[in-house]
C-alpha positions as a printed NumPy array, in Angstrom:
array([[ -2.483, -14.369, -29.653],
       [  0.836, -12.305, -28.529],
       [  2.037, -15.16 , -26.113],
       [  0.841, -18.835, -27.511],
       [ -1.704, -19.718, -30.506],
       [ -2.934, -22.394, -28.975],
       [ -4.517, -22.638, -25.082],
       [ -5.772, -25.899, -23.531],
       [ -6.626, -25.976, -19.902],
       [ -7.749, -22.266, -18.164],
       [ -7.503, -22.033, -14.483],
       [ -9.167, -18.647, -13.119],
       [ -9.238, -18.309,  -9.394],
       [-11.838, -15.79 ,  -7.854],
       [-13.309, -16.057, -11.363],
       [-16.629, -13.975, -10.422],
       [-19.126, -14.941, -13.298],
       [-16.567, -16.252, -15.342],
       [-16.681, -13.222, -17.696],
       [-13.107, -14.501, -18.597],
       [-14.681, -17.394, -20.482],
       [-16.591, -15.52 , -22.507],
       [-14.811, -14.832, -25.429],
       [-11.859, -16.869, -25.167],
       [-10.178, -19.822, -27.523],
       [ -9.525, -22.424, -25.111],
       [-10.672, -26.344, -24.422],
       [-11.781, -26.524, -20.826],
       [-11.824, -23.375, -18.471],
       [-12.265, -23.868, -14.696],
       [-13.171, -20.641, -12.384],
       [-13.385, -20.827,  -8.763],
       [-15.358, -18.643,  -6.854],
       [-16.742, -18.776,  -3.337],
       [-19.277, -16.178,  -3.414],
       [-22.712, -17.511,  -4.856],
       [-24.083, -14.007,  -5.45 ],
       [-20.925, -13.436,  -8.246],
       [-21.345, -16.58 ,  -9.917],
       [-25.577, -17.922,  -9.777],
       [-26.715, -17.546, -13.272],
       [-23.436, -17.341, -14.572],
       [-23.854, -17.731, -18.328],
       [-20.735, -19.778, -20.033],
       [-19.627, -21.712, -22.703],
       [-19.94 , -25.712, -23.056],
       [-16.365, -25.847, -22.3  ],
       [-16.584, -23.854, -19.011],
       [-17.681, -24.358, -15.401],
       [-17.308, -22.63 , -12.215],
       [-16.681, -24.651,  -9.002],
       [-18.387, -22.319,  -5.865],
       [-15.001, -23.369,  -3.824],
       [-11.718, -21.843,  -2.193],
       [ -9.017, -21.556,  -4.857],
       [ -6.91 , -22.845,  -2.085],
       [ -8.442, -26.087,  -2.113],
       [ -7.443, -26.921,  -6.035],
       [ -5.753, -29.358,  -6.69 ],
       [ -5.062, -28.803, -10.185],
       [ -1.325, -27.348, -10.8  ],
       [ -0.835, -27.981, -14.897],
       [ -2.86 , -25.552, -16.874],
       [ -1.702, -23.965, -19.978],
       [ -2.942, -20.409, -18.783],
       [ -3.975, -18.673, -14.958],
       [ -6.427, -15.44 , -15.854],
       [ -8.051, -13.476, -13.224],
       [ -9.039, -10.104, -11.389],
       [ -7.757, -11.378,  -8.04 ],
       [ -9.61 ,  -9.775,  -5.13 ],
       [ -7.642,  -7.037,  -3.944],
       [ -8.38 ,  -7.163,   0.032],
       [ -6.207,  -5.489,   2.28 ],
       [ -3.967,  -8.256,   4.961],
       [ -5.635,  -6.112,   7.685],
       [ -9.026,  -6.985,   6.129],
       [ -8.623, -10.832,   5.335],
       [-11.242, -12.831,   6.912],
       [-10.416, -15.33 ,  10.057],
       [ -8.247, -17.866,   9.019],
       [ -7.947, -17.638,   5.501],
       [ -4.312, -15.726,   5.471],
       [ -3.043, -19.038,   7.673],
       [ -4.97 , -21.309,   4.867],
       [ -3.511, -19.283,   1.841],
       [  0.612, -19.131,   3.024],
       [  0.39 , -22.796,   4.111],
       [ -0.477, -23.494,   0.404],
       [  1.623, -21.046,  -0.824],
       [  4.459, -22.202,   1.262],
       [  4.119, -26.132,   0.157],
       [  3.742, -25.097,  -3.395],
       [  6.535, -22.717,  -3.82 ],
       [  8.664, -22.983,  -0.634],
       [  7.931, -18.761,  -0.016],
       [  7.063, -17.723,   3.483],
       [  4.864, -14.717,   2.914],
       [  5.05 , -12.165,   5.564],
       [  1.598, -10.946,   7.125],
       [  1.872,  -7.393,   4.829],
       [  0.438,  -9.48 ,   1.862],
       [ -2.613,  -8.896,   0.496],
       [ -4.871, -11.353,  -0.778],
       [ -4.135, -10.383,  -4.414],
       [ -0.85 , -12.023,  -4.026],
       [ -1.615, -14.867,  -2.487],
       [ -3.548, -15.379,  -5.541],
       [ -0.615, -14.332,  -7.284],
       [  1.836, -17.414,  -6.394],
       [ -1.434, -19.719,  -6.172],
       [ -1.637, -19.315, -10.179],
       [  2.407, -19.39 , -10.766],
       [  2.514, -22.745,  -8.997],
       [ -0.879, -24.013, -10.623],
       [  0.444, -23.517, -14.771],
       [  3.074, -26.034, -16.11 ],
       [  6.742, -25.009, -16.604],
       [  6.198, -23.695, -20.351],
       [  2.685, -21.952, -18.77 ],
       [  1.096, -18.344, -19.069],
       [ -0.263, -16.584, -15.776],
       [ -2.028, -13.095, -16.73 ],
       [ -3.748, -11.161, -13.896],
       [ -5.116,  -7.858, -13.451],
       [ -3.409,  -6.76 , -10.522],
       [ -1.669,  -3.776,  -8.599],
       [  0.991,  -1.653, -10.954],
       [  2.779,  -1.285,  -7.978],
       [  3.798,  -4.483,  -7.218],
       [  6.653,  -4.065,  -9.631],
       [  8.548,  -1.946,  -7.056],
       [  6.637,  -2.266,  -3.496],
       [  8.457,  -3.925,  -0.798],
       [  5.262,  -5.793,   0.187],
       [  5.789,  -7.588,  -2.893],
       [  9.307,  -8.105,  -2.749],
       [  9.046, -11.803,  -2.456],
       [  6.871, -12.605,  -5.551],
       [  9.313, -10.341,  -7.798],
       [ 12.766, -12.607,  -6.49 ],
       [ 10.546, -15.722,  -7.131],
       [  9.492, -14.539, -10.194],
       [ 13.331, -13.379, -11.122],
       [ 15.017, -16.443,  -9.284],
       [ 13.397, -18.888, -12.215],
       [ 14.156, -16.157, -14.98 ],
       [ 10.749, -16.022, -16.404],
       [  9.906, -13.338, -19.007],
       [  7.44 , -10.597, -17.156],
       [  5.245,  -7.98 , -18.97 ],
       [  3.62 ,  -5.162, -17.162],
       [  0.456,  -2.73 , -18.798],
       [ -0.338,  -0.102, -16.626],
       [ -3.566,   0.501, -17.276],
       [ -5.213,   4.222, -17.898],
       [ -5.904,   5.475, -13.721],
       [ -9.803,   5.852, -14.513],
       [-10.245,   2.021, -15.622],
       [-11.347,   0.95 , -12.122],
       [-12.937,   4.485, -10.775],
       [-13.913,   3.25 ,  -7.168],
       [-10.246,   1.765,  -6.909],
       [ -7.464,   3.481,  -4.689],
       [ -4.822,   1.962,  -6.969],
       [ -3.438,   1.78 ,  -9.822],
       [ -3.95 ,  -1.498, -11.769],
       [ -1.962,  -3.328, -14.413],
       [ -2.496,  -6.314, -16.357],
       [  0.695,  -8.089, -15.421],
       [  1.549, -11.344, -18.042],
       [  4.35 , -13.933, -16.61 ],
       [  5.34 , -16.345, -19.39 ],
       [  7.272, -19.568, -17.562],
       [  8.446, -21.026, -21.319],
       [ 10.526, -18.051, -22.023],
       [ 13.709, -18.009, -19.579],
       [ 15.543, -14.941, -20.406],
       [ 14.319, -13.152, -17.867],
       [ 12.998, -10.183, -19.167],
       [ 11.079,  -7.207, -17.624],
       [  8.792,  -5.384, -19.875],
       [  6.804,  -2.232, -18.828],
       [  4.491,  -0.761, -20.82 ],
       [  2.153,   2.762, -20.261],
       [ -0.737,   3.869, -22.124],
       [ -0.324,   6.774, -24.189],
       [ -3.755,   7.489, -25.611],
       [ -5.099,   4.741, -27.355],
       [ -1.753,   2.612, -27.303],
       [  0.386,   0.879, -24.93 ],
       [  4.065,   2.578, -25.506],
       [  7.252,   0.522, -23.843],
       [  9.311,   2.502, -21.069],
       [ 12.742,   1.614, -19.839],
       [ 11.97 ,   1.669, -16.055],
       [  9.105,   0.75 , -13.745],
       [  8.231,   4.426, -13.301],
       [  6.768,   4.726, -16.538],
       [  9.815,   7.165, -17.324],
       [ 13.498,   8.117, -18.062],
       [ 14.647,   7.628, -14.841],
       [ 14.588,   4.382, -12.432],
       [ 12.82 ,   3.87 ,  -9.361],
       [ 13.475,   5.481,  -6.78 ],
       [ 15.79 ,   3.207,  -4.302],
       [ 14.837,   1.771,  -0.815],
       [ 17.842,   2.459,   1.985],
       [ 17.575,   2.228,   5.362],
       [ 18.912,   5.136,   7.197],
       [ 21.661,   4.153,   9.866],
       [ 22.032,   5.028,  13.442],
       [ 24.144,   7.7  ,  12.893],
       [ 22.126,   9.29 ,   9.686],
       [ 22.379,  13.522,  10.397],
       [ 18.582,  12.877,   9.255],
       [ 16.14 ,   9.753,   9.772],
       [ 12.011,   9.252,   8.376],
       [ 10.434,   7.159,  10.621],
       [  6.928,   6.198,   9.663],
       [  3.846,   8.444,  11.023],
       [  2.644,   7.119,  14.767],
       [ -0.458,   4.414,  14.264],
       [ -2.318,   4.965,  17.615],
       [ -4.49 ,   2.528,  16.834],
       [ -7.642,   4.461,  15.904],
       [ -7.388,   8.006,  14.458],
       [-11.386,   8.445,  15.688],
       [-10.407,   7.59 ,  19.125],
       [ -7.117,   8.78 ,  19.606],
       [ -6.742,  11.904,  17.443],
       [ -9.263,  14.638,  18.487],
       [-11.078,  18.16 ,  16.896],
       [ -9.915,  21.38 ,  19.004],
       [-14.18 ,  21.112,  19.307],
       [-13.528,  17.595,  21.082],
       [-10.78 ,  18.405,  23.449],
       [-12.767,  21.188,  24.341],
       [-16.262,  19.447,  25.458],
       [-14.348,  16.902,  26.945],
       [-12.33 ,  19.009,  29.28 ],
       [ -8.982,  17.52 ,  28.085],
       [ -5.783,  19.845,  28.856],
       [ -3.036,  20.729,  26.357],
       [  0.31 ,  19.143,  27.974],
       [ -1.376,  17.085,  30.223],
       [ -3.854,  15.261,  28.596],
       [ -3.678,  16.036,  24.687],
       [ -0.456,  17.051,  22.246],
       [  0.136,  18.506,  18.926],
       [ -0.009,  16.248,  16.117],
       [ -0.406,  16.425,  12.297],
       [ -2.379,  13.52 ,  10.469],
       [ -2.244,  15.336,   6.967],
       [ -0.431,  18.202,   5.568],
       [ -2.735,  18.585,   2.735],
       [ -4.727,  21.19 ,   4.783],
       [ -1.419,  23.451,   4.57 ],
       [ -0.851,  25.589,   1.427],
       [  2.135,  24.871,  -1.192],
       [  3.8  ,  28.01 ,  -0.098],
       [  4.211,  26.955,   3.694],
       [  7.58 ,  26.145,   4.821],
       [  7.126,  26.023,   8.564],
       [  4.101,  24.826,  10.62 ],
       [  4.277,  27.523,  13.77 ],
       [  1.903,  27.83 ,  16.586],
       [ -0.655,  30.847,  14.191],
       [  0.03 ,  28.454,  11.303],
       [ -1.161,  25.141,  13.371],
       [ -4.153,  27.231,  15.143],
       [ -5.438,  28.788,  11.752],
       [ -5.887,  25.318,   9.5  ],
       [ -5.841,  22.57 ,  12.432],
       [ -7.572,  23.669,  15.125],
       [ -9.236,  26.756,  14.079],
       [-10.25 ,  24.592,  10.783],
       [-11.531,  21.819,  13.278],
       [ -9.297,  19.185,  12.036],
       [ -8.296,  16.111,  14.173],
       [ -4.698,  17.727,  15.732],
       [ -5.068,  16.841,  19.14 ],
       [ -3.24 ,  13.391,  19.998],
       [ -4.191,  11.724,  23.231],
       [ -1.281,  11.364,  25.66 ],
       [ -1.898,   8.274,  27.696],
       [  1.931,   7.249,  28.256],
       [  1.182,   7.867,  32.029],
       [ -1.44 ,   7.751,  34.086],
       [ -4.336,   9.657,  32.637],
       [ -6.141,  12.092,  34.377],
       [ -9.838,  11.841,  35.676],
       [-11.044,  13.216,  32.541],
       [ -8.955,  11.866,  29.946],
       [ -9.694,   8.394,  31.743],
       [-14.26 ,   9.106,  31.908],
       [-13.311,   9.684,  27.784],
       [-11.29 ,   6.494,  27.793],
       [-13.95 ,   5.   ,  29.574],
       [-16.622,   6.149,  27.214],
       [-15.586,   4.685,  23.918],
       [-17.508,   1.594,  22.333],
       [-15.794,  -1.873,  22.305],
       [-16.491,  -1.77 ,  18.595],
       [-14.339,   1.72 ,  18.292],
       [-11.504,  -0.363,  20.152],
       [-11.534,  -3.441,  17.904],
       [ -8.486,  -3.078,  16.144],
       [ -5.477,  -5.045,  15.987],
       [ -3.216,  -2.444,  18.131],
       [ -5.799,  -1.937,  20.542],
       [ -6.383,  -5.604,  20.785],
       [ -2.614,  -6.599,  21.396],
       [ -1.921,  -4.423,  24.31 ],
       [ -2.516,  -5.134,  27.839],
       [ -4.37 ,  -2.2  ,  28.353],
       [ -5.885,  -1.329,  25.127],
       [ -5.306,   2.601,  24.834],
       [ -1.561,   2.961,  26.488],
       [  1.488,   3.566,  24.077],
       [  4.897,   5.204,  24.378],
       [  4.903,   8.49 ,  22.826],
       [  7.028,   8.585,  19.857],
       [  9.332,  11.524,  20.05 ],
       [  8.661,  14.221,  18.072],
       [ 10.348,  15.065,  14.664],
       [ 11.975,  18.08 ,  13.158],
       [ 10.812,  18.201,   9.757],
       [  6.935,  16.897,   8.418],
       [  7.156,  15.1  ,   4.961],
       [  3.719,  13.763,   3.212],
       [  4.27 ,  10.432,   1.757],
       [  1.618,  10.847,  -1.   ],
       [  1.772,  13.365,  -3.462],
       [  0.754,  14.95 ,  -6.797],
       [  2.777,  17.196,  -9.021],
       [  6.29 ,  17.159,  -9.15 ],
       [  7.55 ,  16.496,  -5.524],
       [  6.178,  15.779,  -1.919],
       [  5.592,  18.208,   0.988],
       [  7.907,  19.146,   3.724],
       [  7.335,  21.455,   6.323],
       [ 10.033,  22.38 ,   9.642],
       [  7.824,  21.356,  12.8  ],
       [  8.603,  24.499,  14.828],
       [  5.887,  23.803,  17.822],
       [  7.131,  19.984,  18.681],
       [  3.718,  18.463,  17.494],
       [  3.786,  14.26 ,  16.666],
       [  3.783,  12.808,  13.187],
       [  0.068,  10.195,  13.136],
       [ -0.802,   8.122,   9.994],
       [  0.892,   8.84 ,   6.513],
       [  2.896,  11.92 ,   7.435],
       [  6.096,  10.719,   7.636],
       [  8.819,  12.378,  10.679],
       [ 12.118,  13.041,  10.115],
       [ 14.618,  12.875,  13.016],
       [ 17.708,  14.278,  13.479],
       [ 18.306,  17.733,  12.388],
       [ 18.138,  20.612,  14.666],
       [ 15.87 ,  23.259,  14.137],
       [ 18.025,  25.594,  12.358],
       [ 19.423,  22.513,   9.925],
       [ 15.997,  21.145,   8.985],
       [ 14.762,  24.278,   7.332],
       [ 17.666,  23.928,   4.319],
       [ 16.99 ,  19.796,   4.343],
       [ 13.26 ,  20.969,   4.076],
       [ 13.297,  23.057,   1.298],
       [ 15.531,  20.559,  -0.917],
       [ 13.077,  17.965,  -0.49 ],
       [ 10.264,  20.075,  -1.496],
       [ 12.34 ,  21.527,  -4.696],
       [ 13.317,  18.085,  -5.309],
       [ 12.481,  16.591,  -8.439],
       [ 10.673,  13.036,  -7.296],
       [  7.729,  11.876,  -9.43 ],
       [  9.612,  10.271, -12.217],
       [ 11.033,   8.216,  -9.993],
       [  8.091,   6.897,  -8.363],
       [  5.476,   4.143,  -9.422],
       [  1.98 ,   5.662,  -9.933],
       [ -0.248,   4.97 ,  -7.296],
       [ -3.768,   5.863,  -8.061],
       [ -5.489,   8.893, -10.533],
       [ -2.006,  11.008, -10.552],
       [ -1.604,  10.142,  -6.581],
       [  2.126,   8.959,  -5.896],
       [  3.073,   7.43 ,  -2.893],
       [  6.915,   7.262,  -0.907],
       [  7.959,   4.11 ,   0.893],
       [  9.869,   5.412,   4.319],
       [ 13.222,   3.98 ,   2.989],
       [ 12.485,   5.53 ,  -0.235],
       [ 12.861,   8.944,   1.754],
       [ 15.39 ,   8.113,   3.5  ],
       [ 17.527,   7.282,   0.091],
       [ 16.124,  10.796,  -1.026],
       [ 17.683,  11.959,   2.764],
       [ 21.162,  10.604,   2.349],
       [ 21.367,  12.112,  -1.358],
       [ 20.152,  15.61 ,  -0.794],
       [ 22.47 ,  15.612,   3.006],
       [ 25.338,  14.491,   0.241],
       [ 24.905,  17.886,  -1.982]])
């Protein structure tokens, strides 16, 4: 083996059907693994067992080696309870408060760094984009605070097709203290080592936060709480007998329905592939009083549309402040080279992942438009999922202050 010849005690936490066991040299492996349906007729090796229990509830924190496929659940997604249950362990075991942006996959994560020994081996298959992510900020300082050695394979895009990520196979040796950061990217049938996280030349591409008195700001895309509720077809609006102005306003959930060559999204250009195209455009505007109609649609939609965590944490479920609108439209996923951007001529609202920036004037955010789209980004930015790269909102505005610089 690449990391240690010999392996004792195996600790695998949401260990499936223990598939992990299966081929490995070890002396006792323990998988936990809560859902009977993953792990009933299991078939393992005299030396293995799987405990149908919480990984939370182990007690055991000196194994040689921590394997696993973590499960990947979203924080918004986490069941009841269990987030509370998982940071008070991880908090007592490592002294890390995570924030509620974790997913369960890194819970996981400090669960099996706290449950090896100090000269232990923890190798997961896990997000590649935890190496840069500010979601996962915490793990990587805990992980450099103790200088542990850390090697990263991103793994080929297609190796978990149903997946919206980008996985890795992430190996954090505790007996080595130089700490190290090793990324490696597959290049046909091998695994070739690259200098930065990117899987490139060039490092990642940095996180600043944009100050008050930035000529240009990106502010995150408005989350109304449901796009199905809040964010209606032209066909909609129409049946509905919901007014432009009064009851309904321009907004853009996606530029991707906008071709490469588009540099401004104008009144023809928003009625040809929004509403014409009978995308969701129209954005309810309920910072007032609504009007008898807009409040019978209110009225009309099913508690179980509602249920959502915004909804549920207002006093009246469907009121918000309307963001103001921004001049310039920038998609935070992208393939090719570089992102989107597009002037927003018409005063529409930013909804979702289309990102807003604030600031310039109209005549200004045409030039800071077309350097962002002409700039140069995807080297710079961790893969996402199948060629899909994705732009943190600081990460923008970094790209901001450097092109406003030029």
């Amino acid at each position: 083996m690449q990391h240690r010849r010999r392996i004792g005690t195996v600790l695998d936490f949401g260990a499936g059907d223990g598939r992990f066991a299966a081929a490995g040299r070890f002396q006792r492996y323990t998988g936990y693994e809560v859902d009977p349906a993953r792990w009933r007729g299991a078939s393992l090796p005299a030396n293995a067992r799987l405990i149908h229990r919480c990984a939370f509830r182990s007690r055991l924190r000196a194994a040689d080696l921590c394997i696993g496929n973590p499960p990947y659940v979203r924080n918004q997604d986490l069941p009841e309870g269990w987030r509370q249950c998982a940071a008070r362990v991880v908090r007592e075991r490592t002294g890390v408060e995570l924030s509620g942006l974790a997913n369960a996959w890194q819970y996981f994560f400090f669960l099996a760094l706290s449950s090896t020994h100090d000269r232990g081996l923890v190798a997961l298959v896990i997000p590649y984009e935890w190496v840069s992510r500010p979601s996962s900020k915490a793990l990587r300082e805990y992980i450099r605070s103790r200088g542990w050695n850390v090697t990263v394979y991103r793994l080929p895009d297609m190796t978990f097709g149903r997946v919206l990520t980008t996985a890795s196979i992430t190996v954090v040796d505790k007996r080595a203290r130089e700490g190290s950061w090793a990324y490696f990217t597959p290049r046909g049938d091998v695994f070739e080592q690259t200098r930065f996280a990117a899987g490139s030349r060039a490092k990642v591409l940095e996180y600043g936060r944009a100050k008050t008195e930035s000529p240009a700001r990106a502010k995150r895309g408005l989350s109304p709480g449901s796009q199905k509720v809040f964010v209606l077809s032209e066909m909609q609006r129409a049946e509905l007998g919901l007014r432009v102005g009064r009851d309904v306003l321009a907004c853009v959930t996606s530029l991707r329905p906008l071709p490469a060559s588009c540099a401004t999204l104008s009144l023809a250009t928003f009625a040809r592939y929004y509403r014409e195209a009978g995308r969701r455009c129209w954005l309810l505007n309920v910072s007032s009083g609504p009007s008898f109609e807009l409040k019978a649609y209110l009225d009309s939609v099913p508690p179980k549309d509602r249920d959502t965590a915004t909804c549920t944490s207002r006093n009246r479920w469907w009121q918000f402040t309307m963001p103001q609108a921004p001049s310039i439209f920038v998609a935070t996923g992208f393939r090719g080279k570089g992102t989107k951007a597009v002037v927003n001529a018409i005063g529409a609202h930013a909804v979702g992942s289309v990102c807003g920036v604030h600031g310039p004037s109209l005549s200004s955010a045409a030039g800071i438009a077309r350097k962002m789209r002409n700039a140069e980004v995807a080297s710079k930015v961790v893969a996402h999922s199948k060629g899909l790269r994705k732009l943190e909102i600081n990460q923008i505005n970094s790209l901001l202050a450097n092109l406003i610089k030029r």
